[in-house]
Backbone and ligand atoms as CSV (ligand in chain L), in Angstrom:
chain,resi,resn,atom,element,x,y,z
A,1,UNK,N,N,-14.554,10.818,-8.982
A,1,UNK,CA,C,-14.521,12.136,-9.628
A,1,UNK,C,C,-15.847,12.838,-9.369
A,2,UNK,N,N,-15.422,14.063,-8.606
A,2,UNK,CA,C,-17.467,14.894,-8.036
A,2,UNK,C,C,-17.707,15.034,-9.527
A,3,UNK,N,N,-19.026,15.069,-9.284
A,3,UNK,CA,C,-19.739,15.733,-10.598
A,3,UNK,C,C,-19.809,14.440,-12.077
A,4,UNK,N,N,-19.352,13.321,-11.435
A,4,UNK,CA,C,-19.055,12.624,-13.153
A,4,UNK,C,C,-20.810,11.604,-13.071
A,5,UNK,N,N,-21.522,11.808,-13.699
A,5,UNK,CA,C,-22.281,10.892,-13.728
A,5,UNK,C,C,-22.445,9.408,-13.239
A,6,UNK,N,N,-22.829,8.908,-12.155
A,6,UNK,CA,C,-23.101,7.908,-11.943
A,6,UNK,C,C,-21.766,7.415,-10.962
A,7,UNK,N,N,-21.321,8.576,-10.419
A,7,UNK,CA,C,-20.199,8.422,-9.579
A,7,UNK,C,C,-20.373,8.228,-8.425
A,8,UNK,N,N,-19.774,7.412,-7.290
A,8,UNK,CA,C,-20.752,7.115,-6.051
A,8,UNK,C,C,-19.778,8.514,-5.391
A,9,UNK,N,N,-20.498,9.464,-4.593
A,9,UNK,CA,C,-20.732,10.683,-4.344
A,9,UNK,C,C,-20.518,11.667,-5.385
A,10,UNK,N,N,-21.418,11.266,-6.786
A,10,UNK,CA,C,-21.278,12.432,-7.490
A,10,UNK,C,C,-22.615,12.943,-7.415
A,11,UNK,N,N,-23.036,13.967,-8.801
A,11,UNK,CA,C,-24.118,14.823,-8.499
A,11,UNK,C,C,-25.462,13.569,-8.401
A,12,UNK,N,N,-25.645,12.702,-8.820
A,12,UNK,CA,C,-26.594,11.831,-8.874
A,12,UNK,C,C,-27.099,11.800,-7.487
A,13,UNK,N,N,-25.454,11.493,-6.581
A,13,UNK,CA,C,-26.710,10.785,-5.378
A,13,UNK,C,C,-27.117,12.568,-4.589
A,14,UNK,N,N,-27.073,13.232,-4.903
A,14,UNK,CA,C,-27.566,14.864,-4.403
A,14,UNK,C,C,-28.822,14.710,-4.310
A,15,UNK,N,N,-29.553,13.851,-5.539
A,15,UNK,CA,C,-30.887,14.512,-5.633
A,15,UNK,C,C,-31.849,13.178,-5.138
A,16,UNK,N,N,-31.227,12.359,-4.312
A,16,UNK,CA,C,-31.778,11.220,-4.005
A,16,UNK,C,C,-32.162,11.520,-2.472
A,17,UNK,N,N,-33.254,10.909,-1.689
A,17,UNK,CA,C,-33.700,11.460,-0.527
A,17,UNK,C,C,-32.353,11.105,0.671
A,18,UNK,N,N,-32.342,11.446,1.600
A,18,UNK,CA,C,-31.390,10.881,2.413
A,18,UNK,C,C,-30.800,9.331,3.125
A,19,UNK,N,N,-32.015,8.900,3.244
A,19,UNK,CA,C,-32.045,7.274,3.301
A,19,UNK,C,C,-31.673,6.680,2.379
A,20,UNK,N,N,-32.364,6.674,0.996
A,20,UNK,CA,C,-31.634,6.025,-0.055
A,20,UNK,C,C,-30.073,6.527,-0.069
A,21,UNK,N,N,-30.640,7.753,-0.582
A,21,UNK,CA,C,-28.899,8.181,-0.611
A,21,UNK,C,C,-28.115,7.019,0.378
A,22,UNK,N,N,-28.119,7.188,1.509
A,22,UNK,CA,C,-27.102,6.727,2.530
A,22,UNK,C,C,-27.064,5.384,2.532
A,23,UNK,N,N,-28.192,4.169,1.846
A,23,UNK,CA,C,-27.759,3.261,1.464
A,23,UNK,C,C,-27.116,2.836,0.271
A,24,UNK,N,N,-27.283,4.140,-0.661
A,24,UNK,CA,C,-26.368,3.569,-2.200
A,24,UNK,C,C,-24.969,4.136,-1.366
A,25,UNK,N,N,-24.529,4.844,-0.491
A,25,UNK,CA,C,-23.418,4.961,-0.188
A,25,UNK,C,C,-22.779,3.484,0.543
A,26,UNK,N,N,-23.305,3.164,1.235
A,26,UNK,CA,C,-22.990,1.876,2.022
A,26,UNK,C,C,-22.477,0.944,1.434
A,27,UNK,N,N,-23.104,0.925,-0.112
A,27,UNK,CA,C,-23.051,-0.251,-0.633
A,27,UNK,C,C,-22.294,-0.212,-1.990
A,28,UNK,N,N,-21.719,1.451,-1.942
A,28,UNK,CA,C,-20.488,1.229,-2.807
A,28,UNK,C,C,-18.943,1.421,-2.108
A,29,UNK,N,N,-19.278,1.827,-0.727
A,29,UNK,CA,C,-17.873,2.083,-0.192
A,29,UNK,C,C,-16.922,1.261,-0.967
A,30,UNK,N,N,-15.879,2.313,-0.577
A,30,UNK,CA,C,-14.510,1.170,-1.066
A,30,UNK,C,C,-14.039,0.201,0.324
A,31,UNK,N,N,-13.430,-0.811,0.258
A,31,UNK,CA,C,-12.927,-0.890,1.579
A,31,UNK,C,C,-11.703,-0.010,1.893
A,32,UNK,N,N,-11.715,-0.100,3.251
A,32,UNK,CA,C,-10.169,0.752,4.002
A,32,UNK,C,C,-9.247,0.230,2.859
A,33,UNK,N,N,-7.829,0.907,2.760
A,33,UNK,CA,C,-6.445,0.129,2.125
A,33,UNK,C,C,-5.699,0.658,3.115
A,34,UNK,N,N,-4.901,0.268,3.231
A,34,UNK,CA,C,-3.236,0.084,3.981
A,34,UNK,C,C,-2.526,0.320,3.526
A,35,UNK,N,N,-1.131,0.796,3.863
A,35,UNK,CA,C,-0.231,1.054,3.206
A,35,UNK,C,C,1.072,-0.093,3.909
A,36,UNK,N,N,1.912,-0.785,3.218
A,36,UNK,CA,C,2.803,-1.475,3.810
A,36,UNK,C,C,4.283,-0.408,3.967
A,37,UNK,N,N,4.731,-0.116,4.840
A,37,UNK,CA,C,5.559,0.566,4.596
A,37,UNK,C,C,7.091,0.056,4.944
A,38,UNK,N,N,8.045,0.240,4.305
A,38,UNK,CA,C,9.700,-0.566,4.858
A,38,UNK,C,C,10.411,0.272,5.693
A,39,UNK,N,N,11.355,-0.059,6.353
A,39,UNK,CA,C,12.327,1.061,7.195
A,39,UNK,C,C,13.626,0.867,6.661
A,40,UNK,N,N,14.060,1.869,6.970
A,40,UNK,CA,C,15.343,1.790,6.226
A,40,UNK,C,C,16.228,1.239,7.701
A,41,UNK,N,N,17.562,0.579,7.393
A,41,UNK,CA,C,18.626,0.509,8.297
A,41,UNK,C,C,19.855,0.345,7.699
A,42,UNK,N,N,21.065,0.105,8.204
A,42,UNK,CA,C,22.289,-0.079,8.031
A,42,UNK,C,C,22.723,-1.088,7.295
A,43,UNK,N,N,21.985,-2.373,7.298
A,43,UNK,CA,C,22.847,-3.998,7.109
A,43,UNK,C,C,21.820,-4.477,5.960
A,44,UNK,N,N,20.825,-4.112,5.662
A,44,UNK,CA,C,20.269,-4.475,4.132
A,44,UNK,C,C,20.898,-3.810,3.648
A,45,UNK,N,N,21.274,-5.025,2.143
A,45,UNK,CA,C,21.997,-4.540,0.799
A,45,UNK,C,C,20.642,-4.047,0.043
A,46,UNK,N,N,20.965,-2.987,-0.542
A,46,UNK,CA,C,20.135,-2.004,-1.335
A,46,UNK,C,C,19.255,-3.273,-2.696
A,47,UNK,N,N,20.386,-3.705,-3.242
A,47,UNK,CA,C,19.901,-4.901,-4.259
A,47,UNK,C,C,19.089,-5.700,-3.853
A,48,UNK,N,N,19.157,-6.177,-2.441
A,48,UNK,CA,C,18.340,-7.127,-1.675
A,48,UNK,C,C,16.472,-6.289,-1.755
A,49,UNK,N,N,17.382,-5.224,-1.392
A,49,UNK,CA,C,15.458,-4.482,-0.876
A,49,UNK,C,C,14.892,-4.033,-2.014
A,50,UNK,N,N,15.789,-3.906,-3.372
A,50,UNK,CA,C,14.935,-3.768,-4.916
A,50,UNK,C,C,14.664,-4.956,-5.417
A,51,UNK,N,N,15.321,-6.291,-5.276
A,51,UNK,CA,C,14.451,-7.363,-5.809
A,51,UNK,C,C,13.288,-7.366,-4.903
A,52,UNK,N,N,13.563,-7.628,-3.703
A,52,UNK,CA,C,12.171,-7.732,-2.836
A,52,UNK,C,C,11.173,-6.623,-3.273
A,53,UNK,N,N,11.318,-5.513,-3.411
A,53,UNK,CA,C,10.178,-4.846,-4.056
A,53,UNK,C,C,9.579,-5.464,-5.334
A,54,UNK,N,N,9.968,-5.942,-6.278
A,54,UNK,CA,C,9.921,-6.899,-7.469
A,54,UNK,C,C,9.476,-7.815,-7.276
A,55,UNK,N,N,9.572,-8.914,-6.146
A,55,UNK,CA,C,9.655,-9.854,-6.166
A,55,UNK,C,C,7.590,-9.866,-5.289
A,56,UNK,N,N,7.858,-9.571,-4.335
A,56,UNK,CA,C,7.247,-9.253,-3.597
A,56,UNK,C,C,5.367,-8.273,-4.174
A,57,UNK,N,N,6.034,-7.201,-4.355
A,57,UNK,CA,C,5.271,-5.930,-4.726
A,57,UNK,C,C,5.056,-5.676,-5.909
A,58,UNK,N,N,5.804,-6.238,-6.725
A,58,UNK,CA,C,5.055,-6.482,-8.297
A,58,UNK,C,C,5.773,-5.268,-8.523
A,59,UNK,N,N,6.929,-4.393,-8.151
A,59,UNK,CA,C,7.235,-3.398,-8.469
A,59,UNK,C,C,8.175,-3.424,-10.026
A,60,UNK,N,N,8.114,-2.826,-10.764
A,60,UNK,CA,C,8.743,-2.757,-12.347
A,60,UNK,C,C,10.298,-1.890,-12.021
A,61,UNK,N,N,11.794,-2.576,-12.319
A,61,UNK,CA,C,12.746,-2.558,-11.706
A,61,UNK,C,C,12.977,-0.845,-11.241
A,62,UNK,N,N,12.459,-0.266,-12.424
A,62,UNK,CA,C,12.679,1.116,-12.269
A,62,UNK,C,C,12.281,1.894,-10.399
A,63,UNK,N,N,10.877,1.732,-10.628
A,63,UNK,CA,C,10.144,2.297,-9.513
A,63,UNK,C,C,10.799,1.324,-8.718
A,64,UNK,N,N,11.153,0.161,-8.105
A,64,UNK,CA,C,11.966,-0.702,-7.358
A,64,UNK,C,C,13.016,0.129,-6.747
A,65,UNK,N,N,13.409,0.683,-7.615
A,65,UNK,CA,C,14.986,1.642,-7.280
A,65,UNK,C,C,14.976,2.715,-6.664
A,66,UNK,N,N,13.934,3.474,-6.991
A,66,UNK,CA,C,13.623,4.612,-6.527
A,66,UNK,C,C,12.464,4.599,-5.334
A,67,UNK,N,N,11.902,3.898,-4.928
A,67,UNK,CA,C,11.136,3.401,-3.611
A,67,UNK,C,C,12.145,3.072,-2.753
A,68,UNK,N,N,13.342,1.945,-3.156
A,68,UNK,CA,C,14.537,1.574,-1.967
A,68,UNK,C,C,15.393,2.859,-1.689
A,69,UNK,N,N,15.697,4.232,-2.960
A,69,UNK,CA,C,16.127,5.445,-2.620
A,69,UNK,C,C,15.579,6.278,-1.934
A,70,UNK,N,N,14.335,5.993,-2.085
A,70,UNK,CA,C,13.220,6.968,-1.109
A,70,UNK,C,C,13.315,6.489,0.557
A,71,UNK,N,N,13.350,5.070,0.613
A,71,UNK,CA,C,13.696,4.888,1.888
A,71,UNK,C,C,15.301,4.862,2.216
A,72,UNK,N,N,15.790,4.263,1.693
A,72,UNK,CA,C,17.537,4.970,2.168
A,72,UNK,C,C,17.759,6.082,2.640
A,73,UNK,N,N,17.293,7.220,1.872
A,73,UNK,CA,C,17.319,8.781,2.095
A,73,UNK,C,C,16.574,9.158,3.521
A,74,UNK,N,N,15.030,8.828,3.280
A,74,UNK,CA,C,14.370,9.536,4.567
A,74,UNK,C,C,13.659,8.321,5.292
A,75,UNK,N,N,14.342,7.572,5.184
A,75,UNK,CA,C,14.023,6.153,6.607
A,75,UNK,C,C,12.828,5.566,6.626
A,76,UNK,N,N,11.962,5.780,5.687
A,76,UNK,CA,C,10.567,4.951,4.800
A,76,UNK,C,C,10.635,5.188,4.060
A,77,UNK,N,N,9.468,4.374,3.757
A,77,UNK,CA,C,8.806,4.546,2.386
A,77,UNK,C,C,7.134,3.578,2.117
A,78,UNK,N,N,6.814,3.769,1.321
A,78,UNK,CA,C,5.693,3.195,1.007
A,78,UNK,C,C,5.763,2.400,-0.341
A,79,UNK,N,N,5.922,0.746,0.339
A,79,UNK,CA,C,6.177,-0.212,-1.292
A,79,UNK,C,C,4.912,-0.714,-1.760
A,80,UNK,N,N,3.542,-0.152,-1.104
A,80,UNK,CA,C,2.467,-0.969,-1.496
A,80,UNK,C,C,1.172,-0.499,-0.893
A,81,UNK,N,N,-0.310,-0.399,-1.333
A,81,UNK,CA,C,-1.000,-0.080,-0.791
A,81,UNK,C,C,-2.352,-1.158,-1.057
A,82,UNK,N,N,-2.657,-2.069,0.115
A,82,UNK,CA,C,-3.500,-3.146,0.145
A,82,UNK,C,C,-4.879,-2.929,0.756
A,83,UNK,N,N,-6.162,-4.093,0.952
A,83,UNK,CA,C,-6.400,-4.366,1.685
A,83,UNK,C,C,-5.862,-4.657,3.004
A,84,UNK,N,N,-6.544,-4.950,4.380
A,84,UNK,CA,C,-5.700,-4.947,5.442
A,84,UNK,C,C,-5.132,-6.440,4.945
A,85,UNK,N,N,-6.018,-7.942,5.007
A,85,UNK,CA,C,-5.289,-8.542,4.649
A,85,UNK,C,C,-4.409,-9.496,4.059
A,86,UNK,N,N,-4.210,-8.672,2.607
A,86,UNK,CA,C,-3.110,-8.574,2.333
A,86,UNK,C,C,-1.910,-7.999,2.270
A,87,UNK,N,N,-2.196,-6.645,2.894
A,87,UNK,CA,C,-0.914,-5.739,3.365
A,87,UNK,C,C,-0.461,-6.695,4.662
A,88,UNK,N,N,-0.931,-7.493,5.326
A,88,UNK,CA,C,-0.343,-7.838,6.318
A,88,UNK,C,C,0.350,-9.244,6.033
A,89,UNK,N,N,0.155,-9.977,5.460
A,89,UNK,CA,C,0.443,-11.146,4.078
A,89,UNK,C,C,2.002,-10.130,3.671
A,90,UNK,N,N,1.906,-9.316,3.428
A,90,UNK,CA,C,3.126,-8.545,3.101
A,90,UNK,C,C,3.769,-8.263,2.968
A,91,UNK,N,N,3.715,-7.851,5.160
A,91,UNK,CA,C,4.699,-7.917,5.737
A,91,UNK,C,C,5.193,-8.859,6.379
A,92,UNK,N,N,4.505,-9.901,6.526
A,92,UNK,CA,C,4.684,-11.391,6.652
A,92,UNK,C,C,5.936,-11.673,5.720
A,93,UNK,N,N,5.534,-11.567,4.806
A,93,UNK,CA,C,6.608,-11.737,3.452
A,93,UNK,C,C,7.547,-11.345,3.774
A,94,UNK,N,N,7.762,-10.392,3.710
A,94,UNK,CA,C,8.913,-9.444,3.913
A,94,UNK,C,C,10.147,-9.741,5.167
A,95,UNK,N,N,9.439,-9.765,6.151
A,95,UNK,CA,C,10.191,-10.272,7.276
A,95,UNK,C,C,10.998,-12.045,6.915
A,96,UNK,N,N,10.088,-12.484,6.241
A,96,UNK,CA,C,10.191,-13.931,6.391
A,96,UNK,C,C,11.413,-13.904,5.213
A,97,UNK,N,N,11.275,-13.122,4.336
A,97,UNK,CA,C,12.260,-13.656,3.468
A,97,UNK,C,C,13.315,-12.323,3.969
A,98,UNK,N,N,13.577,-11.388,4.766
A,98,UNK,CA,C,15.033,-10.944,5.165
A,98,UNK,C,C,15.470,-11.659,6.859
A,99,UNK,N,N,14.600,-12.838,6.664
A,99,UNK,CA,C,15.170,-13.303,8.258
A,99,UNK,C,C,15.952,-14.178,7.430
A,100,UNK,N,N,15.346,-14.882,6.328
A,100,UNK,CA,C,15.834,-16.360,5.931
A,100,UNK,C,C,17.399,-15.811,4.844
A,101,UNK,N,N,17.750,-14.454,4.746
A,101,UNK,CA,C,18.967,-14.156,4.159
A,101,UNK,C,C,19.845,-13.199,5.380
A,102,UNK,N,N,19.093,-13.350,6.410
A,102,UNK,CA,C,19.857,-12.722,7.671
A,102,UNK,C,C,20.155,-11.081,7.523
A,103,UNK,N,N,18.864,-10.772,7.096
A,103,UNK,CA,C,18.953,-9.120,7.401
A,103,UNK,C,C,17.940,-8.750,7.961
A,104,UNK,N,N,18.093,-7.458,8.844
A,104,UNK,CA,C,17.073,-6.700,9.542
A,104,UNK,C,C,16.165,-5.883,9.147
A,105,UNK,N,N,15.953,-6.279,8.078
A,105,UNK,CA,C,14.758,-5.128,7.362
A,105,UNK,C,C,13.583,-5.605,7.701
A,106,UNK,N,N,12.867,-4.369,8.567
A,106,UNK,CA,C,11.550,-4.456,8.927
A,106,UNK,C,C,10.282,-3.656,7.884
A,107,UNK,N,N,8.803,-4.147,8.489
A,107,UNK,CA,C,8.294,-3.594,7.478
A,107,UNK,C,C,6.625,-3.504,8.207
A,108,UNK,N,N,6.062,-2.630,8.094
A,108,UNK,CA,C,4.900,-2.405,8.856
A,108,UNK,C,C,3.917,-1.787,7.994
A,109,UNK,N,N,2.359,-2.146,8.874
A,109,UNK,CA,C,1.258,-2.022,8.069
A,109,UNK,C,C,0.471,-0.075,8.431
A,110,UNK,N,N,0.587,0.510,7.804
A,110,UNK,CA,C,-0.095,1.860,8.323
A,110,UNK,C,C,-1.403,2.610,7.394
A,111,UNK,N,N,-2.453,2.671,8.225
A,111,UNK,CA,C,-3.826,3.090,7.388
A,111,UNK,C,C,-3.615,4.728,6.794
A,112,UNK,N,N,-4.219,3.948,5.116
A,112,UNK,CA,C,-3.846,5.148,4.265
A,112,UNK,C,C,-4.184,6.365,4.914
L,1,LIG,N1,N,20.398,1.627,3.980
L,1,LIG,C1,C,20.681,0.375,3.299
L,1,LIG,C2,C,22.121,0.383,2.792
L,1,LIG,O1,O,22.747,1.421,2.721
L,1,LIG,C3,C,19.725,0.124,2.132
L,1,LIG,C4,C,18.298,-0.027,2.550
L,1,LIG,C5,C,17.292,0.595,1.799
L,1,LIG,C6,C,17.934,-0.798,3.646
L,1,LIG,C7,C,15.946,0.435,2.143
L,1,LIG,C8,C,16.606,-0.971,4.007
L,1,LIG,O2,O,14.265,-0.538,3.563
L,1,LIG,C9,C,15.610,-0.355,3.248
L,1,LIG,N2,N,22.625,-0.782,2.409
């Protein structure tokens, strides 16, 4: 949040020389996150791809439903946003458990 006290790029580090400045920045970065994202296709059952959001993504059944509608409708979606890796742990997951029930649902890693 700019401007909140003690915020790493708020007004604080303004009045700090440039060097410092640029090392209190360094050393609060956030890391990168990822986004895991699913594709939609034909032969996953809808129920299949809302437990796996649940199961998987820690998703609460509601938002589960409406993430697998979001990708049904417009052919992604975004079930998760990680480190790289564990977004890639993920999609590991993901694949591994719609190979082992014989569906084609794929699922890929894309920087926020
Ligand atoms: N389109 C699938 C169906 O009609 C459901 C589905 C949703 C599949 C999301 C994959 O990532 C997916 N059964």
């Amino acid at each position: 949040m700019a401007g909140t006290p003690n915020t790493p790029g708020g007004d604080r580090d303004r009045r700090r020389d440039g060097a410092v400045q640029e090392k209190e920045r360094e050393k609060v970065a956030k890391p990168p996150k990822y986004k895991v994202v699913l594709y939609n296709d034909d032969y996953t059952p809808m129920e299949f791809v809302v437990a796996l959001l649940e199961q998987i993504f820690k998703k609460p059944p509601v938002e589960a439903n409406a993430v697998m509608l979001k990708i049904h409708k417009s052919g992604k979606g975004v079930a998760g946003i990680y480190t790289l890796d564990v977004a890639e742990t993920k999609v590991a997951n993901v694949h591994q458990l719609a190979e082992k029930n014989g569906y084609p649902l794929r699922a890929g890693v894309e920087e926020e």
